[in-house]
Structure formats: structure tokens, C-alpha cells
C-alpha positions in Angstrom: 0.0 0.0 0.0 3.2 2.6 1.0 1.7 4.6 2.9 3.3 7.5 3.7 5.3 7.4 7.1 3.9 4.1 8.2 5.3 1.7 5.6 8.2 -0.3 6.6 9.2 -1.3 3.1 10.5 -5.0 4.3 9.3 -7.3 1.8 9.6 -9.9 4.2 6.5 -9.1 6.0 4.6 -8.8 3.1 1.2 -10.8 2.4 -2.0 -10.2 0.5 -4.5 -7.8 2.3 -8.2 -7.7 2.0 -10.7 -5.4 2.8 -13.4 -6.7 5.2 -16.3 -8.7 3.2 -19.3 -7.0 5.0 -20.3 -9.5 7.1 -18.1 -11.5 10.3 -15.0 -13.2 9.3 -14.9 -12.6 5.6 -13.1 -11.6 3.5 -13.6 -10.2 -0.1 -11.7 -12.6 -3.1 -7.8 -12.9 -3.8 -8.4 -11.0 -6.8 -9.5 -7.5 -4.7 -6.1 -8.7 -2.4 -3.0 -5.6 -2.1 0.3 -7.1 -1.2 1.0 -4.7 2.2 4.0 -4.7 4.7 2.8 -5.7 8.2 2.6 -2.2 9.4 0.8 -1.1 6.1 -1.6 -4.1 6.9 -2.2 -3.2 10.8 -3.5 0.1 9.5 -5.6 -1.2 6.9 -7.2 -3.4 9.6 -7.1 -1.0 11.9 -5.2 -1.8 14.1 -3.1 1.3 14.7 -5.8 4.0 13.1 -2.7 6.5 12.4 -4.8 8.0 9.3 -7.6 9.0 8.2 -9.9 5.8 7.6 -11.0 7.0 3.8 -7.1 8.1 2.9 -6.9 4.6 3.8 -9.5 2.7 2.0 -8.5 5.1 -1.1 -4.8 4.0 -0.9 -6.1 0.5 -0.6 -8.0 0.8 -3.5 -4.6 1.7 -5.2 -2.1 -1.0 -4.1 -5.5 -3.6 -5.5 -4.8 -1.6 -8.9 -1.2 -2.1 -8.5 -1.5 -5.8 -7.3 -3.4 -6.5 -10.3 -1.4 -5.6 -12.6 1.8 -7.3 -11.4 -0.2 -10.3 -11.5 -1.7 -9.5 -15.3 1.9 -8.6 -16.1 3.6 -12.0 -14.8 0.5 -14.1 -16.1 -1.6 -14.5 -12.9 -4.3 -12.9 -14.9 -5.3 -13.2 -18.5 -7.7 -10.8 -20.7 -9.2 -12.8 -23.4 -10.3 -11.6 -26.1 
């Protein structure tokens, strides 16, 4: 997600984030994942609510678009056509 002075930038920690599913204990699909740091993740979750929680949600948003297209651009996804 890098977001700005809470991202730890250690790739080592890094997993596949999801926003919450709307109901308890799930989770949205893979395919609306962002790969976050740990720190990046805890405030996603909200777990440290440093920011603003729609700053968040937007920067989310962004690391799915970025996510996505790593994985179109190393074959995890395919566009037919």
C-alpha cells in the first residue's frame, strides 16, 4: 500500500491484504487482495488507526490496482479476447 510514514518497506513481511467482506470473518476474493508490509496491513485493519480511515481505503484501493497488474503482467491474470 506505501503509505506514507507508516510503511516499513520490508518485503519480508509482506502478504495479501483484504478489505473486510461486509459480514463477520470474511473476507472479499484474492483477486480485490493488495500485497501490504505488516505495518501497512495493521493500518488497513485498523489496528493502529494512524490515518484517516477514507485516505486509507482510497490507498487500498490503489495498491488492488497495483496488485493486479503485477499479477496480469507476470500471467496470474489473463484478458481474453
Amino acid at each position: 500500500m506505501r503509505l506514507p510514514g507508516i510503511c516499513n518497506f520490508n518485503p519480508e513481511t509482506t502478504v495479501l491484504a483484504h478489505l473486510n467482506g461486509g459480514g463477520m470473518g470474511t473476507k472479499k476474493h484474492d483477486i480485490f487482495g493488495a500485497f501490504c508490509c505488516s505495518s501497512c496491513h495493521d493500518e488497513c485493519d485498523r489496528r493502529t488507526m494512524k490515518m484517516d480511515k477514507d485516505y486509507v481505503e482510497l490507498a487500498f484501493r490503489q495498491g488492488v490496482e497495483r496488485t493486479q497488474l503485477y499479477w496480469l503482467q507476470i500471467g496470474y491474470i489473463k484478458i481474453l479476447r
